[in-house]
N, C-alpha and C positions, 0 to 999 in steps of 0.2 A: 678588749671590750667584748662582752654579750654580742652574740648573734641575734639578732632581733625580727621578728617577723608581727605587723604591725598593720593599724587601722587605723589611719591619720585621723578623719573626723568619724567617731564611733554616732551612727544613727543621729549623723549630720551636723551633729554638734561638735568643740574644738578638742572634746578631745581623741587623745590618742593614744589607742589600747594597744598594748603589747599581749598576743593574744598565743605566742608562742617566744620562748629565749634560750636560749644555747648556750652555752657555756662550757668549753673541752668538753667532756663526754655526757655533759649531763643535759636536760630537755626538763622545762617546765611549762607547763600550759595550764594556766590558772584564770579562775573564774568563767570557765564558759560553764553559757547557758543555753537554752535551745530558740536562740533567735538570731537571725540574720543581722550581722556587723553593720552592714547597712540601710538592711528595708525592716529590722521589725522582724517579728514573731510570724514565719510563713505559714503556707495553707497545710505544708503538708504535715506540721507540730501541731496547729490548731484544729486542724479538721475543713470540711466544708462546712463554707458559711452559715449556709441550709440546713448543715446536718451535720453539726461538731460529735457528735456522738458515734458517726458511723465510722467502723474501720477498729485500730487499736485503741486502746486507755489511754487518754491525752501523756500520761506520766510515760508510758510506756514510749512513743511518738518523741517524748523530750528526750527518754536516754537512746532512743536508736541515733536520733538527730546531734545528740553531744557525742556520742561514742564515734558515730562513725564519721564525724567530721574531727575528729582528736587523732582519729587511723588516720587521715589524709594528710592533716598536717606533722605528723609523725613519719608518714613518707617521702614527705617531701622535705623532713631532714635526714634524712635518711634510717630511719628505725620504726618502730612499729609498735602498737599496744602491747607485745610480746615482750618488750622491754622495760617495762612499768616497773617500777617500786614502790610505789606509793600512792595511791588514793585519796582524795579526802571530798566528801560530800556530802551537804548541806539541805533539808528540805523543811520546808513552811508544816508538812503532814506527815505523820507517820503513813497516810494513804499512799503517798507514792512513792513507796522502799521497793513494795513488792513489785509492781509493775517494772520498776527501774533494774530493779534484780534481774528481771527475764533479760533485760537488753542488754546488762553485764555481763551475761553469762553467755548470750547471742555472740556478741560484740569480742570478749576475750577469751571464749575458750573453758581449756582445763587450766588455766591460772590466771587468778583474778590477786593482783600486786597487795598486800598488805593494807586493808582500808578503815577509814575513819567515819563513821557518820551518825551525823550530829539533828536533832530536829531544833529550825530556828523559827522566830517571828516571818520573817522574807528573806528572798531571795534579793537580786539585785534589780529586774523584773516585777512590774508588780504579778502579774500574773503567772512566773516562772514556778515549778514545782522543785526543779532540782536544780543545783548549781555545782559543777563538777572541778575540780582542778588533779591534774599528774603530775607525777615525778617521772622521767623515764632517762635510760642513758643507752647510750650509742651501741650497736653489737658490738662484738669480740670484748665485752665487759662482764663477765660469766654474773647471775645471778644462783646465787645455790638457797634454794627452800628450805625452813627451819619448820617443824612440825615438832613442839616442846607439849612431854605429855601434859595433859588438863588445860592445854592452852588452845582453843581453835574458835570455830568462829561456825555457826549455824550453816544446815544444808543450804539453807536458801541464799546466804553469803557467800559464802564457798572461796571466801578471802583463803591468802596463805598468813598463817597468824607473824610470818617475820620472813625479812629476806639477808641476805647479804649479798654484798656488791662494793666489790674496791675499797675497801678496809669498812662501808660502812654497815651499820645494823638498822635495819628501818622496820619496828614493830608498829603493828595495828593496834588501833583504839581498843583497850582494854577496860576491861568493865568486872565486876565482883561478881560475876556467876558463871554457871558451868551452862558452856554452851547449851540452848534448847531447853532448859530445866529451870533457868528460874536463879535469882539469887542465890549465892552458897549459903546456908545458915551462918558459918564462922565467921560471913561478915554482915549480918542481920540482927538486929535488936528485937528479939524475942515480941511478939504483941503482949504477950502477957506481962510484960518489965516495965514498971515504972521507971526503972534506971536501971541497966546493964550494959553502962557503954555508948557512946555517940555515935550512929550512924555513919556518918561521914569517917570518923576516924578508923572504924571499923573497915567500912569499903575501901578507904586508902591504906591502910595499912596491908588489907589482903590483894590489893592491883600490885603495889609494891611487892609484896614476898611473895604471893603464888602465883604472879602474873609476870610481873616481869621479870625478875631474879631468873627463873628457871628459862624464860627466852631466853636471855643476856644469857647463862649461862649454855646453851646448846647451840648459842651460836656462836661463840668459844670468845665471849666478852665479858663482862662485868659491871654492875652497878656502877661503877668508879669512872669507867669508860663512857659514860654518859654524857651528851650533847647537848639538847634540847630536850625537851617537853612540850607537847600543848595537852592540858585540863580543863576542861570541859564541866561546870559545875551547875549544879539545876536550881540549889537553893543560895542567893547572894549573905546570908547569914552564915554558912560554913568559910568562907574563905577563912579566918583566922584558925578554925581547926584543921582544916586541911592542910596550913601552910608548917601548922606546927606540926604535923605528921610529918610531911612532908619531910619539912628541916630537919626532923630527929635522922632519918636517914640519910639525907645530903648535906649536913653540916660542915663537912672536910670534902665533900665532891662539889666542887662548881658544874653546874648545869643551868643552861637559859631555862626559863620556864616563860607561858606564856597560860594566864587563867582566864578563862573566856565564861559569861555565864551564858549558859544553854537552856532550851524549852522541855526538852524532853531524849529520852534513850529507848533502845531498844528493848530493854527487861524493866519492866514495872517495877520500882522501886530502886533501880538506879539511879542516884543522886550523882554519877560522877563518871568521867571516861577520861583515859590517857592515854596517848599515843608518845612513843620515844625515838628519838636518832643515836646513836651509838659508835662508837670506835670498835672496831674488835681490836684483843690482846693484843692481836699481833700486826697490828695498825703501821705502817712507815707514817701516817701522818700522826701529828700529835695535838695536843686539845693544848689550848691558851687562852689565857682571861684576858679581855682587852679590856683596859679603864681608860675612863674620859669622865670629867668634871661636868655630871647628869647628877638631879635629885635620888638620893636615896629613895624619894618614894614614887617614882619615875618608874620604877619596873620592880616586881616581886624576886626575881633572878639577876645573876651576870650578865656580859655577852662573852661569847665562844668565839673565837677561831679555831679552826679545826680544816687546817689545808685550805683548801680553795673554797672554801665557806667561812663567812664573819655572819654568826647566827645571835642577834640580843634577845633577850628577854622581853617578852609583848612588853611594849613601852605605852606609856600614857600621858599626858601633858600637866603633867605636877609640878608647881614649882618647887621651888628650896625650902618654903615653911609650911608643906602642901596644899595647897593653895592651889586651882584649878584654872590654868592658863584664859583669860579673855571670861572668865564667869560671872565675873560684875557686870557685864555688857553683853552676853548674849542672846539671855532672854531676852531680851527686847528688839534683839536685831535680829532674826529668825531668816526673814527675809534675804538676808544677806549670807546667810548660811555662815553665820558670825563663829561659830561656835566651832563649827568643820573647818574653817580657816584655821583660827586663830590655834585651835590643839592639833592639827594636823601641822602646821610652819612649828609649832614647840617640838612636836615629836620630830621632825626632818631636823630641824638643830641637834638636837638630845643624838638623829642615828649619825646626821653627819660629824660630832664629837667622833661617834664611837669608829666610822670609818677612816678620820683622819690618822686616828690612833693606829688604826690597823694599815693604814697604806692604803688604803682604795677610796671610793666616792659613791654618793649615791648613784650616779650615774650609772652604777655597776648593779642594781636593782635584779635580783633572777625573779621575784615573786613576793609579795604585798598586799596581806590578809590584813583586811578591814572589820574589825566587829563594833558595828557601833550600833546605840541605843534608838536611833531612826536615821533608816536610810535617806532621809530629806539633806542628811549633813555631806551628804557625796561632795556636791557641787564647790561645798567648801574645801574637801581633800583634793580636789583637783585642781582649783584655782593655787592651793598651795603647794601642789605637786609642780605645776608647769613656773609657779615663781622660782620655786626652787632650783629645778635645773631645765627649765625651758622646756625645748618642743622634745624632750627624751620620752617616748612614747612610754608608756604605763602600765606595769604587769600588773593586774589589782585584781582581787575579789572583795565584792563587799557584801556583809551578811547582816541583816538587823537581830540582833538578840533581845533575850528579853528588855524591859525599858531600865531594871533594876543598875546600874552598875559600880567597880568596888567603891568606891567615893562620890559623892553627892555633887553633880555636875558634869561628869566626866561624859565626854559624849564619844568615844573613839580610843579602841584599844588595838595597836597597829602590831602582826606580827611579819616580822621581816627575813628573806633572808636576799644577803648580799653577797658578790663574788669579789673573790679578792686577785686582784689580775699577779 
């Protein structure tokens, strides 16, 4: 079992956050934000009362307060922000990137782990600007830095565009332009063009071959080697091109995917971002499809075993004739957060299929990305989390996206990963 490090009643309520998890060498600390597990959002993130303005930029305040309380509990499993792999972060503004940037680069140094970030509706908070979660794993686990030419990531990020670590490949959110400069033209639809090509297909096709191919490849992997996904998409009317871009590429490669819709990106006129996990070549672990008796249209992707991860595909609460679990009855039960129950207990069916198949349990939770279409629906993920498997504390982020999402009713797109003991 997960090492767990936990907040029985999170801001006195029942539940119970898992606010850091362990698992052999690896450490995830997902969904902090910058307030107090028990009292609330303090003085020293908000300001004085008097005079919220004095001192640092509230955003800046949030990331000194999530960073350096992710060191602490990092130390006290024994490792350190110095061990990161992976980033992924979440903001309501583009206003607080910059600010947060100075306290990423305060807080880690000259390496800042492979990051993601996305602009949403909210945080988990209503008043939160940044919502932060890591990957990190234990010293004596060499991390070696991949710097693939045309691939990196602006001064002011100062990410490392890919790492490797113990067979895996964990690249940053990749996007169709050349750092600092603006969209690549090769993957831009001309203004003057009535039709020269779809956007969308354009910029995935170029994330795909000049983004990540030449990672994968300098980090001595391959497309084929591929893991997971999460996609990140601005307009809910591309998903069909994207998927069929997509597919043209990974038709013969099984890879989870998870398509989350997003508010906005770092380069104006990005419609799209991807981040990847990866095997390298010369992997001891090996990648496996695991099937369980889930709706085909329950998840756009597989799910992956790959060693000591059982990683599915963002799942959704679809039935068998697609059909959107408990939506005859939700609208009208709001109240009851009908909606968050009822696809939130579909989706823990649909993963616990997928964990039986694989050997392990939910119980085995390392981390539990929530993107749903209003964060009012928590109350129902969690009532359905604790029926599920009880008082098992709770690794979770939840982000509100825009209200759009793929299918008409869907209120909760869960991306999961689980440890397989």
């Amino acid at each position: 079992m997960p090492e767990v490090k936990s907040v029985a009643n999170l801001l006195g309520t029942p539940v119970s956050y898992a606010y850091a998890v362990k698992a052999g060498p690896w450490i995830f600390l997902t969904g902090h934000e910058a307030f107090d597990f028990q009292s609330g959002i303090p003085e020293e993130v908000a300001g004085p009362s008097g005079f919220p303005l004095f001192g640092r930029p509230r955003s800046r305040r949030e990331g000194d307060f999530i960073l350096q309380r992710m060191r602490r509990i990092l130390q006290e499993l024994g490792s350190d922000l110095s061990s990161g792999v992976r980033l992924d972060q979440y903001y309501p503004s583009p206003a607080a990137v910059d600010p947060y940037h100075l306290a990423r680069h305060a807080e880690f140094g000259d390496y800042i782990p492979p990051s993601t970030s996305v602009v949403m509706e909210r945080c988990f908070a209503t008043d939160a600007n940044i919502s932060a979660s890591l990957i990190a794993v234990m010293p004596g686990h060499e991390i070696h830095k991949i710097y693939p030419q045309g691939v990196g990531s602006a001064p002011s990020s100062g990410f490392v565009p890919a790492v490797v670590c113990d067979d895996f490949v964990f690249i940053a959110g990749q996007m169709a332009h050349n750092a600092g400069q603006g969209l690549d033209p090769r993957a831009h639809v001309p203004e003057h063009s009535a039709w020269a090509g779809s956007e969308i297909r354009k910029q995935t096709e170029f994330i795909i071959l000049q983004k990540l191919v030449p990672t994968l490849e300098a980090a001595g992997s391959s497309l084929e080697r591929s893991l997971k996904a999460q996609i990140y998409l601005a307009r809910l009317d591309d998903y069909p091109d994207f998927l069929d871009v997509w597919n043209q590429h990974y038709a013969n490669i099984p890879c989870a995917i998870t398509v989350v819709p997003a508010k906005s990106f770092a380069t104006l006129g990005g419609i799209i971002e991807i981040n990847l996990l990866a095997l390298t070549n010369t992997a001891n672990r090996q990648k496996e499809v695991i099937a369980a008796d889930i709706p085909d249209m329950a998840a756009f992707g597989p799910c992956i075993r790959a060693g000591e991860f059982l990683l599915p595909s963002g799942v959704m609460a679809i039935g068998p004739k697609g059909d959107v679990v408990g939506r005859s009855l939700s609208p009208g039960f709001a109240v009851l957060s009908h909606a968050g129950y009822t696809q939130a207990a579909a989706i823990y069916d649909y993963a616990g299929a997928l964990c039986q198949a694989a050997g392990t349990s939910l119980a085995n939770m390392l981390r539990a990305q929530y993107f749903v279409s209003d964060a009012t629906v928590f109350p129902g993920i969690a009532m359905a989390w604790c029926a599920k498997v009880g008082g098992q504390p709770h690794p979770f982020v939840c982000i509100q996206t825009p209200p759009a999402m793929p299918a008409p009713g869907v209120s909760l797109i869960a991306d999961l990963w689980i440890s397989v003991a």
